[in-house]
Each structure stands twice: as C-alpha cells, then as structure tokens.
DSSP file (Angstrom, degrees, kcal/mol; ACC not computed):
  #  RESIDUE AA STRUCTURE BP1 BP2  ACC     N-H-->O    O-->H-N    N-H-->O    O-->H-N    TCO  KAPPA ALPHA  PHI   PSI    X-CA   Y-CA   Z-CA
    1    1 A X              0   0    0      0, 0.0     2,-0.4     0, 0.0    13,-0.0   0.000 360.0 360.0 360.0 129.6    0.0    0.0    0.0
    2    2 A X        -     0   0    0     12,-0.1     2,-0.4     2,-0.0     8,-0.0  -0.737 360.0-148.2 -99.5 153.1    1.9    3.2   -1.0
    3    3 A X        -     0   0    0     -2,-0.4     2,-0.3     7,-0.0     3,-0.1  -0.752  14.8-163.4 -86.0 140.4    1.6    6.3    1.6
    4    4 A X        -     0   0    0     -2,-0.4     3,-0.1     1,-0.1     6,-0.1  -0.909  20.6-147.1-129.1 158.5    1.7    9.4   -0.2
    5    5 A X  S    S+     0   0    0     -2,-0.3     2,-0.2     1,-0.2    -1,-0.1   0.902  90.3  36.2 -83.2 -40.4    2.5   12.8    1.6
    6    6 A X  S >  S-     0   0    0     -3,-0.1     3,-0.9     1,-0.0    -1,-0.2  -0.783  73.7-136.7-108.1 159.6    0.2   14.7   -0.9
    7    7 A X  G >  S+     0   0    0      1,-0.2     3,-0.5    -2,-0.2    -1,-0.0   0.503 111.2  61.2 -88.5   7.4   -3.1   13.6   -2.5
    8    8 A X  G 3  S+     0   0    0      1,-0.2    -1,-0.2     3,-0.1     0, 0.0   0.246  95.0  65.4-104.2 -11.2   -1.6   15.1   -5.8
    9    9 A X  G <  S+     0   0    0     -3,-0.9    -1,-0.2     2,-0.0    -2,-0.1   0.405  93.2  70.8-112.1  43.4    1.0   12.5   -5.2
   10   10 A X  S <  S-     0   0    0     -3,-0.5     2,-0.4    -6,-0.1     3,-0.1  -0.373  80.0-130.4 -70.4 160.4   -1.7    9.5   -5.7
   11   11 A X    >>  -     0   0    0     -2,-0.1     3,-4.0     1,-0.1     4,-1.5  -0.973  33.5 -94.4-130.7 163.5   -3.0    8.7   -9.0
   12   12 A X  H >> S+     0   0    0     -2,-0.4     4,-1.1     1,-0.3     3,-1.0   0.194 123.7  44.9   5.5 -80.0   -6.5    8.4   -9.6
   13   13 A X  H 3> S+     0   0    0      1,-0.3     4,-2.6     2,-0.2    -1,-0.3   0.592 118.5  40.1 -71.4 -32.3   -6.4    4.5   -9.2
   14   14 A X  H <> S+     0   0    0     -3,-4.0     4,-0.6     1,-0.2    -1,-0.3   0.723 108.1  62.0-101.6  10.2   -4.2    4.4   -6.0
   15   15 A X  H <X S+     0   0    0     -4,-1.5     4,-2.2    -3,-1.0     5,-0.2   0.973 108.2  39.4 -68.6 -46.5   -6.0    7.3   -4.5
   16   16 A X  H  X S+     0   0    0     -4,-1.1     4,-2.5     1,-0.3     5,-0.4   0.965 117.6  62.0 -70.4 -36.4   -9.7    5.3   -4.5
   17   17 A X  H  X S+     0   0    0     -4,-2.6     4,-1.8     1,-0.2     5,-0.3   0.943 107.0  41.2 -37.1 -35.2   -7.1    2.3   -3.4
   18   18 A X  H  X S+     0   0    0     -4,-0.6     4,-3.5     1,-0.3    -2,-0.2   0.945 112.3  50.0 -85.3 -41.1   -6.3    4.1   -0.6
   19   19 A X  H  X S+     0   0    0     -4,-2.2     4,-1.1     1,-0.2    -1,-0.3   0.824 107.0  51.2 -88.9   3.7   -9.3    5.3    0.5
   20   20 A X  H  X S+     0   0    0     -4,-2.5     4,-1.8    -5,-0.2    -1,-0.2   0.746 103.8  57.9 -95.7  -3.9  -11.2    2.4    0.5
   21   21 A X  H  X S+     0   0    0     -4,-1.8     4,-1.7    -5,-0.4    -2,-0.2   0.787 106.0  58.2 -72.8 -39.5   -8.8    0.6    2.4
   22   22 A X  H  X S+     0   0    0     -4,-3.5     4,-1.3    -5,-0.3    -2,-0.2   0.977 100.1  47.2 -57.4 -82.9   -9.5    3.2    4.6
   23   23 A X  H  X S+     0   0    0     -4,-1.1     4,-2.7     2,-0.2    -2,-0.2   0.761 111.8  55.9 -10.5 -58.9  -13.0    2.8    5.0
   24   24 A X  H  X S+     0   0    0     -4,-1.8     4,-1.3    -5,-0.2     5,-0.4   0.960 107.5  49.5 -11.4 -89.3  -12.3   -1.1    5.7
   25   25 A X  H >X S+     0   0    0     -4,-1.7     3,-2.7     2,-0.3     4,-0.6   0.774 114.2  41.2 -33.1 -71.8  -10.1   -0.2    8.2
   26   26 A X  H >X S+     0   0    0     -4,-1.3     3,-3.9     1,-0.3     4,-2.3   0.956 118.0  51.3 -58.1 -68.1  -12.7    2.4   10.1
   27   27 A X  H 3X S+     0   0    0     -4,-2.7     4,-1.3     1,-0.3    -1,-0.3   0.709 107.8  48.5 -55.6  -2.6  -15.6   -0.1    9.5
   28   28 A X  H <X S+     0   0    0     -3,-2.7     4,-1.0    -4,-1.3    -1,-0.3   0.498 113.0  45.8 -98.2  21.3  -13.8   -2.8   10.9
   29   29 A X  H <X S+     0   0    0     -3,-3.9     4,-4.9    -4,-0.6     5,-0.2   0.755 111.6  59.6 -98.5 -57.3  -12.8   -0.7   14.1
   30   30 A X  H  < S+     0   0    0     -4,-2.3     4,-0.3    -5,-0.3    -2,-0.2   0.886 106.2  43.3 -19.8 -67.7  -16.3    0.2   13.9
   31   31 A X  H >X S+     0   0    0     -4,-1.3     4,-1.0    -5,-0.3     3,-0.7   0.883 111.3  52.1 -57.8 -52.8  -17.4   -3.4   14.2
   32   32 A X  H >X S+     0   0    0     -4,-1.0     3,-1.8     1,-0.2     4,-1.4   0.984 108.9  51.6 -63.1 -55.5  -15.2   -4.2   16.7
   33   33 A X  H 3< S+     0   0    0     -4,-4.9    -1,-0.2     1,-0.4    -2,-0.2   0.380 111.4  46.1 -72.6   3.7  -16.3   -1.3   18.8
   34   34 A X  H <4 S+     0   0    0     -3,-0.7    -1,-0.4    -4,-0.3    -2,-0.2   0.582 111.1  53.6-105.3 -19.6  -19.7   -2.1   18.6
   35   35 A X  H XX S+     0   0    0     -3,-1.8     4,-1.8    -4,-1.0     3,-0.6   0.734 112.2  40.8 -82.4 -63.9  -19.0   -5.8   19.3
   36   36 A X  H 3X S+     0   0    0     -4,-1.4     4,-1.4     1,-0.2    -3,-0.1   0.662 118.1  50.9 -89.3 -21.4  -17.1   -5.3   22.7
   37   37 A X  H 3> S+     0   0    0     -5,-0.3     4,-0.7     2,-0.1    -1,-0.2   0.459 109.0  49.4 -96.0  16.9  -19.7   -2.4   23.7
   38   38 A X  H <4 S+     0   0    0     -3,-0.6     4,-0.4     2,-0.1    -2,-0.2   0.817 113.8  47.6 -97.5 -47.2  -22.8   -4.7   23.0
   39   39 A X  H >X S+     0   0    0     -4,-1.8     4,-3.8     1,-0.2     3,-0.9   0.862 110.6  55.3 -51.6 -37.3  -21.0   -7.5   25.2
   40   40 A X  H 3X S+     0   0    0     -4,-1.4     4,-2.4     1,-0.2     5,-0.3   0.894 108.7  43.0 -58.9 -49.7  -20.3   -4.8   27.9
   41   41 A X  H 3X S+     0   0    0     -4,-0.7     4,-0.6     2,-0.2    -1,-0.2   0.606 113.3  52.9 -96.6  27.2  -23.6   -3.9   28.2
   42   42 A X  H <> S+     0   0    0     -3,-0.9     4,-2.4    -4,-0.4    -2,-0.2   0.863 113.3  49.9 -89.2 -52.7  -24.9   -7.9   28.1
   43   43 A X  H  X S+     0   0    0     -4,-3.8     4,-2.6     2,-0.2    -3,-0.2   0.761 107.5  48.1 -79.0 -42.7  -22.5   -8.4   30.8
   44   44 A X  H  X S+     0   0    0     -4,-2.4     4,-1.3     2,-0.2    -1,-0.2   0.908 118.8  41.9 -57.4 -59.2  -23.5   -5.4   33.1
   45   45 A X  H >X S+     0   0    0     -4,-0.6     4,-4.1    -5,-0.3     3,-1.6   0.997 115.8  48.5 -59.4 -58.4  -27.2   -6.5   32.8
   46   46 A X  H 3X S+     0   0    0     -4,-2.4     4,-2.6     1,-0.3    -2,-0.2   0.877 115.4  47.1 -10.0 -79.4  -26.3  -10.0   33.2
   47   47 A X  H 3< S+     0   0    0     -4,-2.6     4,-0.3     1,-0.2    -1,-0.3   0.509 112.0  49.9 -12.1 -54.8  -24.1   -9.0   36.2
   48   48 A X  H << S+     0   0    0     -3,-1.6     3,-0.3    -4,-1.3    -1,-0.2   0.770 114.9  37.9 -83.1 -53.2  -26.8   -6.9   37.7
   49   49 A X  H >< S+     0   0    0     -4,-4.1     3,-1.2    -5,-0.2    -2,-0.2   0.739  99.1  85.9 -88.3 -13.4  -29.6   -9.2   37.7
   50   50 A X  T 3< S+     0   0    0     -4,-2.6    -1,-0.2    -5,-0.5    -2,-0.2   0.813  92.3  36.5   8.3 -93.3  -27.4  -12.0   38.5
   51   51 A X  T 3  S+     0   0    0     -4,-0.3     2,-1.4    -3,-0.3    -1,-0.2   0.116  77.6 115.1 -75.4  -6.3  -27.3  -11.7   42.3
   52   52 A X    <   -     0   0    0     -3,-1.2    -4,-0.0    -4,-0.0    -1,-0.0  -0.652  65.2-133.1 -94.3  95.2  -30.7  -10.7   43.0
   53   53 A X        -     0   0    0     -2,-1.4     2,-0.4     1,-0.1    -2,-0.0   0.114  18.4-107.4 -27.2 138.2  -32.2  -13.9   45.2
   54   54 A X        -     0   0    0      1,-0.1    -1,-0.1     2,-0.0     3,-0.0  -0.486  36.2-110.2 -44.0 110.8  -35.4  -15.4   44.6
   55   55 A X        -     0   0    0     -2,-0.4     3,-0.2     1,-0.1    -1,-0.1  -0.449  28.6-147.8 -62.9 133.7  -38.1  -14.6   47.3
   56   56 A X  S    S+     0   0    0      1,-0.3     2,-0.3     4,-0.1    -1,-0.1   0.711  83.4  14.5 -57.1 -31.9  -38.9  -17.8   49.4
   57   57 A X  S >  S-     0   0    0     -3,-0.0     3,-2.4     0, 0.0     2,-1.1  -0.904  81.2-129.6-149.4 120.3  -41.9  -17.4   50.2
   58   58 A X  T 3  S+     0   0    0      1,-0.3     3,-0.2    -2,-0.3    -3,-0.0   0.306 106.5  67.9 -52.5  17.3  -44.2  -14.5   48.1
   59   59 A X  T 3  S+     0   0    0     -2,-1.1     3,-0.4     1,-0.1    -1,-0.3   0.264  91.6  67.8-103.4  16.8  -45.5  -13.0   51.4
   60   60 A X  S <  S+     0   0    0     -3,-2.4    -2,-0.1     1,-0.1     4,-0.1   0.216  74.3  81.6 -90.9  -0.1  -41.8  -12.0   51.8
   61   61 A X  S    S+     0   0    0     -3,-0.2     2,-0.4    -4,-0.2    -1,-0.1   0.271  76.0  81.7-108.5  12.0  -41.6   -9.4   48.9
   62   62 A X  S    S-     0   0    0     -3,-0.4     2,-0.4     2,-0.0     3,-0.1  -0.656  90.2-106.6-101.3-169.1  -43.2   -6.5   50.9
   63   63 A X    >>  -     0   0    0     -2,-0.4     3,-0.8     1,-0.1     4,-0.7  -0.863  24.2-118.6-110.7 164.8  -41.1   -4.7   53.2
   64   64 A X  T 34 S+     0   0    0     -2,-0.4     3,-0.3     1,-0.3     5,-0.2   0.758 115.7  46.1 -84.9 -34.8  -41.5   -5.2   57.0
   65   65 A X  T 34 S+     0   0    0      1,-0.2    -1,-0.3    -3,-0.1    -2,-0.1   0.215 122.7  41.5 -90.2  20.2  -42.5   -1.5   57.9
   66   66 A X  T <4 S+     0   0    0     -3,-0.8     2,-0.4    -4,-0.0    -2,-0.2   0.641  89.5  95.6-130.1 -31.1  -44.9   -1.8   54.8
   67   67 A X    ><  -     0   0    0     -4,-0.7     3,-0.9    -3,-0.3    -3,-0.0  -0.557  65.8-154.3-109.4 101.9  -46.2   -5.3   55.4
   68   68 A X  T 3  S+     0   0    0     -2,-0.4    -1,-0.1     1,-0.2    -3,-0.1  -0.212  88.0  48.8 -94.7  64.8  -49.8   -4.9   57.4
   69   69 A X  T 3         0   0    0     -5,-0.2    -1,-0.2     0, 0.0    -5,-0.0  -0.067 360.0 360.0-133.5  36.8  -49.7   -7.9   59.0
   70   70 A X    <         0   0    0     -3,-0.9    -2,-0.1    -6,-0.1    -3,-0.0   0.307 360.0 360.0-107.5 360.0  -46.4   -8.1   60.3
C-alpha cells in the first residue's frame, strides 16, 4: 500500500485504493467497537440481575415496615 505525503501524489487509481482501504479499516474498528460495547452492556445487565435472590416465600416481597400484617 503506498503512503503518499500529498493527494496530488496519488494517482487516480491508488488514490480510491487508498481510500477504500481506509473505510475497511474504520468499519472494521467500527465493528469491533460495537461488538465489545454490545458485550459490555450484556455483561452489566447479566451482572446486575445476576445476584438478586429469589423470594422464598411470596409473602416475603413487601417490606417489614410496609407489610400490614407483620
């Protein structure tokens, strides 16, 4: 792939080379960065909801100062 310093010292044919190797490039940076931030926020929710226990017994899901028969 030639580097040029100017775009006058491309010509026609390795200029479009060049920029569509460029575009590649950004979409595939693109891809990847959309890829690793999809996982991130899979993982976070994942994460989140993870850890949160099952109530034992459904008369256990109000809270105690809320709960009139406590």
């Amino acid at each position: 792939m030639a580097h040029a310093t100017h775009v006058s010292d491309f010509s026609p044919e390795e200029g479009l080379r060049e920029i569509n190797a460029d575009r590649t490039r950004r979409s595939w940076i693109a891809a990847v960065l959309f890829v690793v931030s999809a996982a991130g926020v899979a993982a976070g929710a994942y994460f989140s909801y993870r850890d949160v226990p099952a109530p034992a017994n459904p008369a256990n899901n109000a809270p105690g100062l809320l709960d009139p028969y406590h």
